[in-house]
C-alpha positions in Angstrom: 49.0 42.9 65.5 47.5 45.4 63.2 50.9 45.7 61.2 51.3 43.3 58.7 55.2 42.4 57.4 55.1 41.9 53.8 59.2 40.5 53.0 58.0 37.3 51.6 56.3 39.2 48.7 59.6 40.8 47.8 61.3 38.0 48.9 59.1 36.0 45.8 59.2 38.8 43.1 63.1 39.2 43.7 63.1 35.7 43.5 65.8 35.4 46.8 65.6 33.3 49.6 65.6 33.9 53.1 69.3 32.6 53.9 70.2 34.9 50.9 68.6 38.1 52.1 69.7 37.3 56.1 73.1 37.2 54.9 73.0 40.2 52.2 71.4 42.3 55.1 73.9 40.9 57.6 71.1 39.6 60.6 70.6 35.8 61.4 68.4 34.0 59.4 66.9 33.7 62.9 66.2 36.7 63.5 64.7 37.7 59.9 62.1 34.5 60.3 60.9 36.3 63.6 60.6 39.8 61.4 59.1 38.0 58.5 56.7 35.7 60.3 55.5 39.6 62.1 56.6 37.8 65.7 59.2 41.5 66.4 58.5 43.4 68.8 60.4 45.9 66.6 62.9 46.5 63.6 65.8 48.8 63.3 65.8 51.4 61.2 69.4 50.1 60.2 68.1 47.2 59.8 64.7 48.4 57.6 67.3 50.6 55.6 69.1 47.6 54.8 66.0 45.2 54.3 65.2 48.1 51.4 68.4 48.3 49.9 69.4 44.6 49.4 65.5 44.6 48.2 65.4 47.5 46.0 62.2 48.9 47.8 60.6 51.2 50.4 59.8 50.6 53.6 55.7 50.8 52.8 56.5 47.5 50.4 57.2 45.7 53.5 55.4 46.9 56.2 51.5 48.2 56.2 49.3 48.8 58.6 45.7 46.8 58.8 43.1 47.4 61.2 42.2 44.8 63.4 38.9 43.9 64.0 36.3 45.4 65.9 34.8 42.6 67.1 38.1 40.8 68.3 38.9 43.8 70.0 36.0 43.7 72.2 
């Protein structure tokens, strides 16, 4: 998936944890684990909104795009 879901770094430099955000942003720890670990299909933009609020950041400091391999593409 060439886009690449970044909330551990902020999750680390805001020095939270993952039951603290999931609450704070009010989705199941569940659900954030499948957005953090870049299984979604798609996010909210509710839910990014919130994500940058409880944060403090923008939506690029979570989300970027990455090219994916030639090669693998085929």
């Amino acid at each position: 998936m060439p886009i690449a879901v970044d909330i551990d770094v902020m999750l680390a430099r805001r020095k939270m944890s993952v039951g603290e955000l999931a609450d704070r942003v009010g989705i199941t720890p569940a659900n954030l684990a499948v957005l953090k670990n870049g299984r979604a299909k798609a996010v909210r933009f509710a839910t990014l909104a919130a994500l940058c609020e409880v944060l403090d950041c923008q939506p690029g400091d979570l989300l970027r795009w990455e090219a994916e391999d030639a090669a693998a593409a085929g």
